[in-house]
C-alpha positions as CSV (number, residue, x, y, z in Angstrom):
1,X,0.0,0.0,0.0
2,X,1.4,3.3,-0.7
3,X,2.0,6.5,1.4
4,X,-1.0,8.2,-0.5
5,X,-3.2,6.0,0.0
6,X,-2.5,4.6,3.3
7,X,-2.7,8.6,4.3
8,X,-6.2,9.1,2.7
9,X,-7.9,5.7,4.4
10,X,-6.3,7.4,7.9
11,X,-8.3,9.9,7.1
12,X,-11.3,8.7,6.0
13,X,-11.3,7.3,9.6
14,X,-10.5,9.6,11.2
15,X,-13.5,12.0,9.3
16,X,-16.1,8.8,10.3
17,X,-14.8,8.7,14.0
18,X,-14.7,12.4,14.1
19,X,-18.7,12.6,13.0
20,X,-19.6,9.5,15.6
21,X,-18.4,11.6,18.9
22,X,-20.7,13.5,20.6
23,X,-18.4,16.7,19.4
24,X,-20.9,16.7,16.3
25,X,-23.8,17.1,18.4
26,X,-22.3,19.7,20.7
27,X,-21.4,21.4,17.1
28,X,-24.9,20.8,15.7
29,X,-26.4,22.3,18.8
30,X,-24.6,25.2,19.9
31,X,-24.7,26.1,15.8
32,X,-28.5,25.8,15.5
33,X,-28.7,28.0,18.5
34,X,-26.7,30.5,17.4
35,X,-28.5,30.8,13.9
36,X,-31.7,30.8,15.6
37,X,-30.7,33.9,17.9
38,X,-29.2,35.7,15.4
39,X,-31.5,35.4,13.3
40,X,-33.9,36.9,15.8
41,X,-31.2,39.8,16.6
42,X,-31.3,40.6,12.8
43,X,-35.1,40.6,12.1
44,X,-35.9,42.6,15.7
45,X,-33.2,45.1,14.0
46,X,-35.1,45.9,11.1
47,X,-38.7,45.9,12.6
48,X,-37.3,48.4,14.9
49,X,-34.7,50.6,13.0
50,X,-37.0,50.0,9.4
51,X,-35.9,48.5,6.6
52,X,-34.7,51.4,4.7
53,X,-31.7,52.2,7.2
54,X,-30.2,49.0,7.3
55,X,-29.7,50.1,3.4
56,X,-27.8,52.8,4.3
57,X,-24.2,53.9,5.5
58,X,-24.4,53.5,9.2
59,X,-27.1,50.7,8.7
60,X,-24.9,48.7,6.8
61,X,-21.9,49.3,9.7
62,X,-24.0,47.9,12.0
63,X,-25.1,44.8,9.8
64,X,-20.9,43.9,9.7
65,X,-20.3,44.8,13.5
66,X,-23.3,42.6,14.2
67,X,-22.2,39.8,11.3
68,X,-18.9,39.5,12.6
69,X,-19.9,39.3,16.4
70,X,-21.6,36.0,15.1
71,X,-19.0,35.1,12.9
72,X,-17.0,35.2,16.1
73,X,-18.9,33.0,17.8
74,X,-18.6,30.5,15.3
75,X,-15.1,30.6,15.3
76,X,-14.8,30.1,19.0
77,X,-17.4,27.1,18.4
78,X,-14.9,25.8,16.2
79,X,-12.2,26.4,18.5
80,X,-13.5,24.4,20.8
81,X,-14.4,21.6,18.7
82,X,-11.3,21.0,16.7
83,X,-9.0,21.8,20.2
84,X,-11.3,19.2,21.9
85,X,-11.1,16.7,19.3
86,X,-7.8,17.1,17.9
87,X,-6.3,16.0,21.5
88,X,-8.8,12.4,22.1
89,X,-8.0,11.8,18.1
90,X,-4.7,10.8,18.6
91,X,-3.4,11.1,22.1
92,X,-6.8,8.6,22.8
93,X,-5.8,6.2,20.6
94,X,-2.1,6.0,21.9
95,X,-3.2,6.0,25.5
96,X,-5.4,3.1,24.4
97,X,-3.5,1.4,22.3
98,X,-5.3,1.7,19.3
99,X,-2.7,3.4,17.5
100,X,-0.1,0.8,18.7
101,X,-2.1,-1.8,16.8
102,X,-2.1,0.4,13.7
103,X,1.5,1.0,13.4
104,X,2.6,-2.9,14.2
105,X,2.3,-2.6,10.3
106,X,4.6,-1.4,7.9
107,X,2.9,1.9,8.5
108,X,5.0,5.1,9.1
109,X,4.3,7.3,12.5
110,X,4.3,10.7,9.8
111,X,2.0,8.9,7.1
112,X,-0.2,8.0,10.4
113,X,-0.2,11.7,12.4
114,X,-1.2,13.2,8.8
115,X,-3.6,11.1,7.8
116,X,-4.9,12.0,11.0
117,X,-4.6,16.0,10.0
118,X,-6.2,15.0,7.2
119,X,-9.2,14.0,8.5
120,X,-9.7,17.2,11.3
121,X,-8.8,19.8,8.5
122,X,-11.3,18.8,6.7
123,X,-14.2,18.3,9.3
124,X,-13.0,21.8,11.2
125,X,-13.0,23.6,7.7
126,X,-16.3,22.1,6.6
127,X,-18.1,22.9,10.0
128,X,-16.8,26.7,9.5
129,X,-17.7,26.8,5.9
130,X,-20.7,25.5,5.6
131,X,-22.1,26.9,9.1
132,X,-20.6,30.3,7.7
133,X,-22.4,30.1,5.0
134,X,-25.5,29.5,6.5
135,X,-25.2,32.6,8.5
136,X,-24.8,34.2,5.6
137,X,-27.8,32.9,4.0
138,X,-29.8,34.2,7.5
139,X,-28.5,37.8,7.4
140,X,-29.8,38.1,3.7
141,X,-32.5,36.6,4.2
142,X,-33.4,38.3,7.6
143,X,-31.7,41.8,6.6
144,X,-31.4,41.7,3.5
145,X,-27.5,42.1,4.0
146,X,-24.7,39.9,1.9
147,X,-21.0,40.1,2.3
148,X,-19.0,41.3,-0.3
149,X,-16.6,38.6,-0.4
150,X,-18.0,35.8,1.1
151,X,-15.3,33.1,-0.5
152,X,-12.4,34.7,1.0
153,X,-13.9,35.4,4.3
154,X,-15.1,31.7,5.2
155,X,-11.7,30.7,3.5
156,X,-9.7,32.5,6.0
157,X,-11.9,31.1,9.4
158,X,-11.3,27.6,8.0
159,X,-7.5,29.0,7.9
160,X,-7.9,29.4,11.1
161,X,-9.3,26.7,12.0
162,X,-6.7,24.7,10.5
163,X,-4.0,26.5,12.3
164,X,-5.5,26.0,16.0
165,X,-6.1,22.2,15.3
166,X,-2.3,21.8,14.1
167,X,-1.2,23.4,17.3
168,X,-3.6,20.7,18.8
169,X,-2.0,17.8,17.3
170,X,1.6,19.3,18.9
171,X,0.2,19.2,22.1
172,X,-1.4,15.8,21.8
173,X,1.8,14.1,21.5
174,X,3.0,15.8,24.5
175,X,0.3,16.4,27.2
176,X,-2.6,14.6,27.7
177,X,-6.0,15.4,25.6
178,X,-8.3,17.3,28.0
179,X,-4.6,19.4,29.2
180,X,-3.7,19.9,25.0
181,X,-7.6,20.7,24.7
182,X,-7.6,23.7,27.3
183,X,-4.1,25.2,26.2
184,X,-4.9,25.4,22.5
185,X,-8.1,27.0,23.8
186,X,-6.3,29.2,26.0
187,X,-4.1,30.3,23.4
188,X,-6.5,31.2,21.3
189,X,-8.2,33.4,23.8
190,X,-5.2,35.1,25.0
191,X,-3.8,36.2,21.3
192,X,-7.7,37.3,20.4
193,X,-7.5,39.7,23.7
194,X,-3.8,40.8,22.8
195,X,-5.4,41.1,19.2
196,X,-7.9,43.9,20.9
197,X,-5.6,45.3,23.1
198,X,-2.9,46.1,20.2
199,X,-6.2,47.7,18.2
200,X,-6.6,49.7,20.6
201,X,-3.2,51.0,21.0
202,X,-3.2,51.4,17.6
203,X,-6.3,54.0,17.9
204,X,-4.3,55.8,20.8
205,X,-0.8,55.9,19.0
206,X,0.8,53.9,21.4
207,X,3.7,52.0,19.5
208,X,4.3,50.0,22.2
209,X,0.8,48.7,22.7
210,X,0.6,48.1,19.3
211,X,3.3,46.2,19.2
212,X,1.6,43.2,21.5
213,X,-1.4,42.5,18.9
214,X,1.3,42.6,15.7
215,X,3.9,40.3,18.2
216,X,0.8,37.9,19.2
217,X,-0.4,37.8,15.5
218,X,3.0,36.8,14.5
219,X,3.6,33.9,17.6
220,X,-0.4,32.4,16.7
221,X,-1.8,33.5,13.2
222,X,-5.6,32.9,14.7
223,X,-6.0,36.3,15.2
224,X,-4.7,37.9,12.0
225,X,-6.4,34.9,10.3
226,X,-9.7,36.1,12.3
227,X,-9.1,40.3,11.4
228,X,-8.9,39.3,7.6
229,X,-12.3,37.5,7.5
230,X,-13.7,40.0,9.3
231,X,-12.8,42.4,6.6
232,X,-14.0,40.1,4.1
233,X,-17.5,40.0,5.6
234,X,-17.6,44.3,5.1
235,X,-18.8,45.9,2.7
236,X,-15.6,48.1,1.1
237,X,-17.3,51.3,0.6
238,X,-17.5,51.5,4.9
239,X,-14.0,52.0,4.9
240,X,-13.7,55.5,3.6
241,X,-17.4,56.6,4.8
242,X,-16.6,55.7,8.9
243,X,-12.8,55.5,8.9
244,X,-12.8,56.4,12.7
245,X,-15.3,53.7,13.3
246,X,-12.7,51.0,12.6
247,X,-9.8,52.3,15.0
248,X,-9.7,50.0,17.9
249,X,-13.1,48.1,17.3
250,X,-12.7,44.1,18.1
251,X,-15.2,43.5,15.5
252,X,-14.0,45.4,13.3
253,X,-10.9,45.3,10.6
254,X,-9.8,48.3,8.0
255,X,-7.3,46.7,6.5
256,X,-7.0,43.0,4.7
257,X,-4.6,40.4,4.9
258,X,-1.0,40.9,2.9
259,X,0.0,38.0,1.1
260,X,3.3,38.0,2.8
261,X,0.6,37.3,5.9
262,X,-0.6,34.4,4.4
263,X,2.5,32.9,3.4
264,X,3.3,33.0,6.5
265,X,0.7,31.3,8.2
266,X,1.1,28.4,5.7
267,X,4.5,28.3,6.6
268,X,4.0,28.3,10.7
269,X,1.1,25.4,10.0
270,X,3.9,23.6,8.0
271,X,6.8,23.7,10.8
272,X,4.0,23.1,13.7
273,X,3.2,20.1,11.7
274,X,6.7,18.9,11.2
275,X,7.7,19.4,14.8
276,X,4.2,17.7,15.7
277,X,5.5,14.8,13.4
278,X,9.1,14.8,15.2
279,X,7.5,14.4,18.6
280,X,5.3,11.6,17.7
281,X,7.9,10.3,16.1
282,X,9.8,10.2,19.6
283,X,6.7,9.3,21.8
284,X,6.5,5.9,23.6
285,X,3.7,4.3,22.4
């Protein structure tokens, strides 16, 4: 059996175990919920402001803060979900010795931990998507309301998606699944408040303030991954109409992603992985 294929059936496990834990129902629950109350929020917006001002300027500004507060919670959903499930995935099976079973065959530890990758990228980046794009599919039909550039917005939280469940898999093979579960988590909290706290030095010219959201962006891309949705789900024309708006808001983003950004938060998923690999590589099964 080759390397390709041998990575791809990992996967295709992984993807069925993945969708038998109760992490799917969790998902499915806490998502219907939060369609259902936004969906709410949005139409209790326009019976009360009218129809007509979420058409203009300053309605429109308040349809993105609003989208991306929900977006937000989606992401933190699948935070939780990918942290939660990336750690049982893999540092389950080894505890168990499931995985000790697997790789008695002429089966490599690195074809193993990334067919196992495989499988969580594409169930994280499938929940995010497609619950994105049902959110999407409320606020327009709720507000009438529909992000500019949907694509590259929903792209960009599976991105980051992908990028906490790679840190995940590091901590898997190191610390046990609950303790890699509430670190990724953690982390993911603690760049997103450094994220807001750097915006808001930014808004107050304080270089040194600033400094902790670019640094923290830089250490975890999560939150630089998060700020380029967000500007995804704006509508452009915002940007030079409410200009001071923008300066220091948490749900709010005036500038895209560079593509030096990107590169780089391909690259940091790339050397997470290959350290992730090196450790598992090392562990004592």
């Amino acid at each position: 059996m080759t390397t390709a294929r041998t990575v791809l059936i990992i996967a295709a496990l992984t993807l069925r175990e993945a969708s038998r834990r109760r992490v799917l129902a969790a998902l499915a629950v806490l998502t219907a919920m939060l369609l259902m109350l936004s969906g709410w929020g949005f139409s209790r917006l326009v019976a009360e402001t009218g129809a007509d001002t979420l058409t203009s300027g300053e309605g429109r500004l308040v349809a993105s803060m609003l989208l991306n507060l929900v977006m937000f919670g989606f992401s933190l959903i699948a935070a939780l979900g990918t942290a939660f499930l990336a750690g049982p995935t893999l540092s389950g099976e080894t505890e168990s010795g499931i995985a000790l079973a697997v790789l008695a065959r002429p089966i490599r530890r690195s074809a193993f931990l990334l067919g196992k990758w495989l499988g969580l990228v594409v169930f994280g980046s499938g929940y995010v998507v497609l619950a994105g794009l049902a959110q999407c599919l409320v606020v327009l039909w709720t507000a009438d309301y529909w992000p500019p550039n949907v694509a590259a917005a929903l792209a960009l939280l599976a991105a980051q998606t992908i990028v906490l469940l790679t840190l995940s898999l590091l901590l898997s093979t190191a610390i046990s699944p609950m303790a890699s579960g509430v670190v990724a988590v953690g982390l993911f909290g603690a760049t997103w408040v450094a994220g807001v706290v750097g915006g808001i030095g930014e808004a107050l010219g304080n270089e040194g303030v600033a400094r902790i959201g670019t640094v923290s962006r830089v250490l975890l891309p999560t939150d630089g991954l998060w700020r380029g949705a967000m500007h995804g789900f704006q509508d452009p024309s915002l940007l030079s109409q409410f200009a001071d708006s923008f300066e220091g808001h948490p749900f709010l983003s005036s500038t895209p992603l560079t593509p030096a950004y990107l590169a780089w938060a391909a690259v940091w998923v790339a050397m997470v992985w290959v350290v992730a690999a090196a450790s598992f590589q090392r562990k004592n099964l």
